[in-house]
C-alpha positions in Angstrom: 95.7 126.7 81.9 96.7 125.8 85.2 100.1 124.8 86.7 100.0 121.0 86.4 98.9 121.4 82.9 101.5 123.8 81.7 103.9 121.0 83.3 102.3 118.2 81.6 102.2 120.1 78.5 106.0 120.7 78.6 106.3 116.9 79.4 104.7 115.8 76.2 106.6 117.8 74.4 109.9 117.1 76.1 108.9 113.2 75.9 106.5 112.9 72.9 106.2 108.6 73.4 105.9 108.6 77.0 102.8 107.7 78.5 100.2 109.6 79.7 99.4 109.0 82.8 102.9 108.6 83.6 103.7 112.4 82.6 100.8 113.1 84.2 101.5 111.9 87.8 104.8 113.3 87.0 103.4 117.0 86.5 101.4 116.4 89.4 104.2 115.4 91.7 106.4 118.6 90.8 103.7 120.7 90.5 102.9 120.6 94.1 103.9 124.3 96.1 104.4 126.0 92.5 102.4 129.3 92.4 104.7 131.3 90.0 103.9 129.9 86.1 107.7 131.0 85.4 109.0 128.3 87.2 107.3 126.0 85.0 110.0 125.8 82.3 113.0 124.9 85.0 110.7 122.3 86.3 110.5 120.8 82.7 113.7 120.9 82.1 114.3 119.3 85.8 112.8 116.1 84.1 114.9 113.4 83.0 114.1 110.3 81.2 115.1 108.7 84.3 112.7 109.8 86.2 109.6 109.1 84.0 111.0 105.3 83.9 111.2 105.5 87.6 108.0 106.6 88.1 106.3 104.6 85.1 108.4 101.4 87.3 107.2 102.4 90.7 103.5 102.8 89.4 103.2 99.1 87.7 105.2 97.7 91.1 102.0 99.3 93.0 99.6 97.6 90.1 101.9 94.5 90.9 101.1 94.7 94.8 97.8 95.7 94.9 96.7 92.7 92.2 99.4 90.4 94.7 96.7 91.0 97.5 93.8 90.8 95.6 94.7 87.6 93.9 96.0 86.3 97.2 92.5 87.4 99.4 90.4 85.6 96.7 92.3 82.6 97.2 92.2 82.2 100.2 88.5 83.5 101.2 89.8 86.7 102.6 88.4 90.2 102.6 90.4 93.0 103.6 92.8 90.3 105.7 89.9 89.2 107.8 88.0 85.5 106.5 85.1 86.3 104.7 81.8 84.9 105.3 83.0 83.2 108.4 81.0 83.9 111.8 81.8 87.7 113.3 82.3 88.7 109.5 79.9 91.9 108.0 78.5 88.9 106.5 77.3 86.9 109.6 77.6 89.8 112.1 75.5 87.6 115.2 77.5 84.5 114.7 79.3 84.8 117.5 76.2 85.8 119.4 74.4 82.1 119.3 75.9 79.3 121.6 77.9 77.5 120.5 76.6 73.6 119.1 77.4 71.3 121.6 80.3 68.7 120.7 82.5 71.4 119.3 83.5 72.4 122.6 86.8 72.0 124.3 88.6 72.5 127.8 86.3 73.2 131.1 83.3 73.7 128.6 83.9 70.0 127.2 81.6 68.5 130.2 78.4 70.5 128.8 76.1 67.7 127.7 75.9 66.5 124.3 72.7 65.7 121.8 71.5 62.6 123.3 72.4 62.7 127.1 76.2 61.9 126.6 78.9 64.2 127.8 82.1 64.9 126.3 84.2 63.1 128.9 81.7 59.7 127.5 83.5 60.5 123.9 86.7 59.1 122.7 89.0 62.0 123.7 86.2 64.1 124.8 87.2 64.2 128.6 90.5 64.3 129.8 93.5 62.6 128.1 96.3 60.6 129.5 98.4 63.5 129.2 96.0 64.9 131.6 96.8 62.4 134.6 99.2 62.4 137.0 102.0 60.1 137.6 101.0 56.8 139.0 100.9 56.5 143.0 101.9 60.3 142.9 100.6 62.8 145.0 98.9 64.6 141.5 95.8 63.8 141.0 91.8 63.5 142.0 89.7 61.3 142.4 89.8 61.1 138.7 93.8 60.9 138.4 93.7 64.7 136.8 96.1 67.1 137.9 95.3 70.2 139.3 97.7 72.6 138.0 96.1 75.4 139.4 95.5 75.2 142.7 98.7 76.0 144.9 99.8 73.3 147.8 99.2 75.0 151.4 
């Protein structure tokens, strides 16, 4: 009989209603580092009823957490925090590798042609907003009235 079950075996009979697998994570837990089978009896005794209701507590607050996440992940769609089945997922692993379908693109990518011979800046709200242009009579501005917030002024 080895260490863990000479502890578990005092446990049982120290707390005959206790569960199992409670006493049994318990025996496990104290049992670690114990070589000599005499300290087995001060280890039993060591064992309040306060800590197997701690540790029968702190076991279903794991179950608790773990079923949180899981409930939570289906959900929402999620797998291990990431989306799952959405492009770059082990699921669709060369999504991200095909371009892109036109239309669905924004900033300096929005003037790539859509289906049809249109371009984005032909769309409602496809090319650049009014936000986008500079004050009026200002020096901001293109020929298009966009400001060029990148380029620096000599």
């Amino acid at each position: 009989m080895t260490i863990i079950e000479q502890i578990q075996a005092g446990l049982q009979r120290k707390f005959p209603g206790a569960d199992t697998a409670t006493l049994t994570r318990i025996a496990t837990k104290k049992a670690e580092g114990v070589t000599d089978e005499a300290q087995v009896d001060s280890i039993v005794e060591g064992v309040s009823l306060t800590d197997v209701m701690n540790n029968y507590g702190d076991f279903r607050a794991g179950q608790a957490q773990a079923s949180a996440v899981t409930n939570y992940e289906k959900k929402h769609g999620l797998k291990d925090g990431k989306p799952a089945g959405k492009p770059g997922t082990d699921e669709d692993p060369d999504a991200l590798l095909r371009p892109p379908t036109p239309g669905t693109l924004h900033g300096r990518h929005a003037r790539l042609p859509l289906p049809g011979g249109r371009h984005a800046r032909d769309v409602p709200g496809g090319g650049a907003g009014a936000d986008a242009r500079g004050p009026p009579g200002g020096r901001a501005g293109g020929a298009e009235g966009r400001v060029h917030v990148n380029r620096r002024e000599p």
